[in-house]
N, C-alpha and C positions, 0 to 999 in steps of 0.2 A: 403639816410640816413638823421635822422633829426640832425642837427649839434647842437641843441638846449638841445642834452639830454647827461650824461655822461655816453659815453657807454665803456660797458666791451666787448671784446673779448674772445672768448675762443675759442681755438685748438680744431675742430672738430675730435674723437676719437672714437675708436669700443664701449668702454663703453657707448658713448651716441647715438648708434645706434641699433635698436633692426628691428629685421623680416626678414636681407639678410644675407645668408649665409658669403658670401665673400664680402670685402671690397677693392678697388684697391685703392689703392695712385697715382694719375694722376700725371702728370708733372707739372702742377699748383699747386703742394699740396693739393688739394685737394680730396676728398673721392668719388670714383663710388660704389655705390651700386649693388650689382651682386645677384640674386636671383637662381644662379646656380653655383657650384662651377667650377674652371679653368676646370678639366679633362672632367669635364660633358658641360663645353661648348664648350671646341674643338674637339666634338664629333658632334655638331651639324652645322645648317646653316644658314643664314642672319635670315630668319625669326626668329628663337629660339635665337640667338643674339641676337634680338630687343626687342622680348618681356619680357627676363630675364633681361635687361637692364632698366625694364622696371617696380619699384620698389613700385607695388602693394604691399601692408599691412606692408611696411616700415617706420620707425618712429624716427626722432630726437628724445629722449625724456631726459627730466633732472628735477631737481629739482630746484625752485631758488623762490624768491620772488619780480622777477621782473614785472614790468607791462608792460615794450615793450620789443618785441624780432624781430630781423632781421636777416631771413637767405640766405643769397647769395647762390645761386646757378646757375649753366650753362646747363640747360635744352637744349633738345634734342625732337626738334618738329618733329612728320612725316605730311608730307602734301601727299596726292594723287591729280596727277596734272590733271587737268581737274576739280576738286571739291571743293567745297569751305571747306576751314579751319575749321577742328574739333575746339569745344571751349577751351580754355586755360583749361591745368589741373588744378584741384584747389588741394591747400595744407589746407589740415582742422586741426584745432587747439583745441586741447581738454584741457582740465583744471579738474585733478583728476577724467578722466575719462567723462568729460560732455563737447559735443559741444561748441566750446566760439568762433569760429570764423571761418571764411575763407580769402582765397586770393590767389592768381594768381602773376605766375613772369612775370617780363619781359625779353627781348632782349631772347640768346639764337639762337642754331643752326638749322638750318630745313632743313632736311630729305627729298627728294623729289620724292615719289615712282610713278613710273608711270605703274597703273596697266593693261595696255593690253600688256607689256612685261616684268614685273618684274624688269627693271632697274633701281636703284636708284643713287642719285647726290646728297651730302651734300655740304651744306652752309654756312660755319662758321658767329659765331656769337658773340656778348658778354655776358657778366654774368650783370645776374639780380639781383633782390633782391626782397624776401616776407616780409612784416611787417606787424606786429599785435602789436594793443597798447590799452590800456583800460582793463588789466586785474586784476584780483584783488592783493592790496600790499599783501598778507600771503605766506609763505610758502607755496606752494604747488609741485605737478607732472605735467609738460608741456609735451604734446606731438603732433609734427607737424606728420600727415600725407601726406607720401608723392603720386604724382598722379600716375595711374596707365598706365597713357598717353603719358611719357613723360619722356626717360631717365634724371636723373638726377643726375649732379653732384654736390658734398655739398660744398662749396667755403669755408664759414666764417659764424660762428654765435659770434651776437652781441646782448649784454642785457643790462639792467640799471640796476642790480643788480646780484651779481653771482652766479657762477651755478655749479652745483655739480651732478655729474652721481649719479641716482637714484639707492637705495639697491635693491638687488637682489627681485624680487618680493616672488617668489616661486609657481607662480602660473602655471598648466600645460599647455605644450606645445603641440599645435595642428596644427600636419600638413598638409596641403591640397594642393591635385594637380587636374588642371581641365582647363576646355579650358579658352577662351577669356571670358567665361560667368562666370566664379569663379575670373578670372583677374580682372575683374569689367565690363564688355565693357556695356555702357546707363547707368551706374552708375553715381551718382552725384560726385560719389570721391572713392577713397582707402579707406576711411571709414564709405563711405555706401552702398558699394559692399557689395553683402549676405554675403560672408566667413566674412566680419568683423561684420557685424551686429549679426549673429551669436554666435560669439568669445565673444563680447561684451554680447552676454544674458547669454551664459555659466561661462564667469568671467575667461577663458581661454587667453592665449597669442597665436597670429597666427600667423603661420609662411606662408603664402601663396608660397605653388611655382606652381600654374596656370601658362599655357604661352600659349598666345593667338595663333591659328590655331597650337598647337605645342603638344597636348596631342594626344602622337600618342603612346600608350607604346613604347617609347625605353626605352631600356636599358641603356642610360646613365642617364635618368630622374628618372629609378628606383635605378641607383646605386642611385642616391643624394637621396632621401627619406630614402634607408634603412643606409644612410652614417650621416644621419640630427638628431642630439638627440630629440628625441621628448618621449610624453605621450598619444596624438591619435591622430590617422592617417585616412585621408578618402582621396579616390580617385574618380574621377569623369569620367567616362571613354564611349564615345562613337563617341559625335557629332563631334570632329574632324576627326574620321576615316572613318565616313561615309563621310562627307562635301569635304574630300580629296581623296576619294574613294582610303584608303591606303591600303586596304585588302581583302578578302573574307570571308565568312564563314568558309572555311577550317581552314584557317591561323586565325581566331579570338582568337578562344578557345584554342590553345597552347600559342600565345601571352598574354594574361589574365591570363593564368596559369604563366607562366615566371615573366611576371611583379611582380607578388603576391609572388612566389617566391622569386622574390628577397629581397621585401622589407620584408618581414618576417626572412630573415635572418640577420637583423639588429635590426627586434623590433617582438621577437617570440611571446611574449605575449601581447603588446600593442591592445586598439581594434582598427579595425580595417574595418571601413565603406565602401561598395564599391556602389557608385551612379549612377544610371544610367541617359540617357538625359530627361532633360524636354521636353515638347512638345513643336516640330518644324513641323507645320501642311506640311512644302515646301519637309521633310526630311521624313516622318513614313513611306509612302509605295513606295517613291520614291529615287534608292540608288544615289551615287554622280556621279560623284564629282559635286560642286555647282558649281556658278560664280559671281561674280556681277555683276548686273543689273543696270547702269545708266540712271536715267531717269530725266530730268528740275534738273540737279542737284544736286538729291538724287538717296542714294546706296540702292538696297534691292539686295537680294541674293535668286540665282533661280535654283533648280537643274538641272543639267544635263542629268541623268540618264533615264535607261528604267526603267518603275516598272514589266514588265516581267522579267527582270533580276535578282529579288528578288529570284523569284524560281531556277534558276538557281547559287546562292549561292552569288548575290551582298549583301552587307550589307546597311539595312535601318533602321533608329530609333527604328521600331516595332521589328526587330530580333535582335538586340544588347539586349534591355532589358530581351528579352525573355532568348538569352545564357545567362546573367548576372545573373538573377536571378537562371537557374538552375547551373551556375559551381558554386557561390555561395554558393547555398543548397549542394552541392557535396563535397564540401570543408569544410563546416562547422561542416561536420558530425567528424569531426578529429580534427576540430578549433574551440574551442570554446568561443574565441574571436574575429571571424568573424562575420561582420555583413552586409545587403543588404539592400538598400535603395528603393524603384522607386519614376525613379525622376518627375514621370508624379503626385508626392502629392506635390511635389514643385512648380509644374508648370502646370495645364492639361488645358482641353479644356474649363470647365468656366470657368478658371483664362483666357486663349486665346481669349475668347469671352469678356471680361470685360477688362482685357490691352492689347492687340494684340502687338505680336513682331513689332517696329516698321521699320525695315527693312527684316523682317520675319525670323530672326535669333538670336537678342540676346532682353534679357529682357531689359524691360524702367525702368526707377529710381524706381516708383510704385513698378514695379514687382520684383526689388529687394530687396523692405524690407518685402515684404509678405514670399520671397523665405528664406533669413535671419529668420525670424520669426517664420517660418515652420521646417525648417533644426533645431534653436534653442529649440523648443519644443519636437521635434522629437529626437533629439540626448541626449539632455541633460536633460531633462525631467526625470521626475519618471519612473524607468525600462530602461529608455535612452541606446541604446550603450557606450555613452562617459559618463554615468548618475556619476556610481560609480568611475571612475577614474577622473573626472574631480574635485571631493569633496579632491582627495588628490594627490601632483604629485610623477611619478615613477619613477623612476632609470634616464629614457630618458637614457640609454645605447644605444650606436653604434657604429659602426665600424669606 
């Protein structure tokens, strides 16, 4: 902290936090962001713990006229032992909607997973602090995005001028679930992960609830969506079930039906996008489950599977899209605010051949703002699924 400035405090509060569901009061008094609510995460397991913990498209945001702000917080690093240190999440700082900065905390707990047995060992640690200074003296909208990397807890925020939770926008609420690759994972940040870059062309509020290796339709992940008030909804639904090899063919198309089910009985009319996976050259005719691949170092992820097995009803990239798009069509003949994506226009084989997945599984920065870009024209665009609801917001009724 710089002792040199007169700063203010202010009690870190739900009003100055926008994009997580739930909020926990820690014993430090301070705030955990939860991107799943309690019943829906004691349904699930370490991994889905971690990623919900884990506060992609979450955001301090307030109003004030300060020029420096400092936010303590107690982040929560995962390390994989044997590998070197993913980079510091970064917290990006916007100013009325426009980039103004970045930065990285320090201290904090590390996580220690060791991936040939799933074991993990936490390391307490202490509380750090982000600071950003050089902004302009006016009135404006501050908002810290937080990383998508790295659970975190909100300690204390301090400014040199006070703050005031921002009025309600009224802008609609968009909510997205999808793997590690809608989380952000080779993203430079929370918000320049596609789903935000996205958000950001539509003029939408996102609510991300991605959770990295975790988009397996369950039903507790569909209760939280049809339970989430929102205005549109897209779900992104494949590469985890193939990379986990969590199902077959049989069992796809009643799972896909359920899930849609459910969340429809939350938001009957809302639209409602269903994505399928980008191209993954390791995953289309080859089913899972993955593994990774350690090699000098670096992870890349390599399937497992037979691709004889296809025929016999394993599930591969190429046959997910294929049911997606026809239960879809099936669906839609009744719903008429359903709508189908493929995600191979988000992502295909000369986008693979120009940015290749760099571990052969999730997109590079590049390819997430082309993907953001794609998805934003696509959706919100003239005739858009989200075209006409996004010009004004709905009810966001739910249960």
């Amino acid at each position: 902290m710089d002792d040199s400035r007169d700063w203010i405090s202010t009690p870190l509060t739900a009003d100055l936090v926008r994009g997580a569901l739930e909020l926990e009061r820690t014993g430090r008094g301070g705030l955990l962001p939860h991107r799943l609510p309690a019943r829906a995460r004691s349904g699930g397991d370490e991994q889905v713990a971690q990623a919900e913990s884990q506060p992609s498209g979450v955001r301090v945001v307030f109003r004030t006229r300060a020029t420096a702000v400092e936010l303590d917080v107690l982040r929560t690093v995962t390390v994989h032992r044997g590998l070197p240190p993913l980079p510091d999440g970064a917290y990006d700082l916007c100013v009325d909607g426009e980039p103004a900065g970045r930065a990285s905390a320090s201290g904090g707990n590390v996580l220690m997973v060791d991936l040939s047995d799933g074991s993990r060992e936490l390391f307490p640690g202490s509380v750090g602090a982000v600071s950003f200074t050089g902004l302009p003296a006016r009135e404006k909208t501050v908002e810290i995005w937080l990383p998508y990397t790295e659970t975190t807890e909100l300690i204390g925020l301090r400014t040199d001028a006070p703050v005031a939770a921002p009025e309600p926008g009224g802008r609609p609420v968009w909510l997205h679930h999808g793997s590690s690759i809608s989380q952000g994972s080779s993203a430079d940040s929370s918000a320049t992960a596609w789903p935000a870059l996205a958000a950001a062309a539509g003029g939408v509020e996102l609510v991300n609830l991605s959770l990295a290796g975790s988009a397996l339709l369950d039903p507790f992940t569909a209760c939280a969506l049809r339970d989430t008030p929102a205005d549109l909804i897209s779900v992104k639904i494949g590469i985890n079930l193939v990379n986990r090899d969590a199902m077959g063919l049989s069992d796809f198309g009643p799972a896909v039906h359920g899930f849609l089910d459910t969340v429809r009985d939350g938001h009957p009319t809302a639209p409602l996008l269903v994505v399928s996976p980008i191209l993954c050259p390791a995953q289309e005719d080859t089913p899972g489950p993955a593994a990774p691949d350690v090699s000098d170092g670096r992870v890349a992820f390599t399937a497992l599977g037979d691709p004889a097995d296809a025929a016999r009803g394993k599930l591969t990239l190429r046959v997910v899209r294929e049911e997606l798009a026809r239960i879809v069509a099936e669906r839609a003949a009744s719903d008429p605010y359903l709508f189908h994506l493929d995600g191979l226009t988000l992502y295909g084989e000369a986008d693979h051949a120009e940015l290749p997945l760099p571990d052969r599984l999730h997109p590079d920065a590049a390819a997430h703002r082309r993907m953001g870009e794609r998805f934003g024209a696509f959706a919100f665009g003239p005739g858009g699924p989200f075209a006409e609801a996004a010009e004004r917001p709905g009810s966001r009724s739910a249960g």
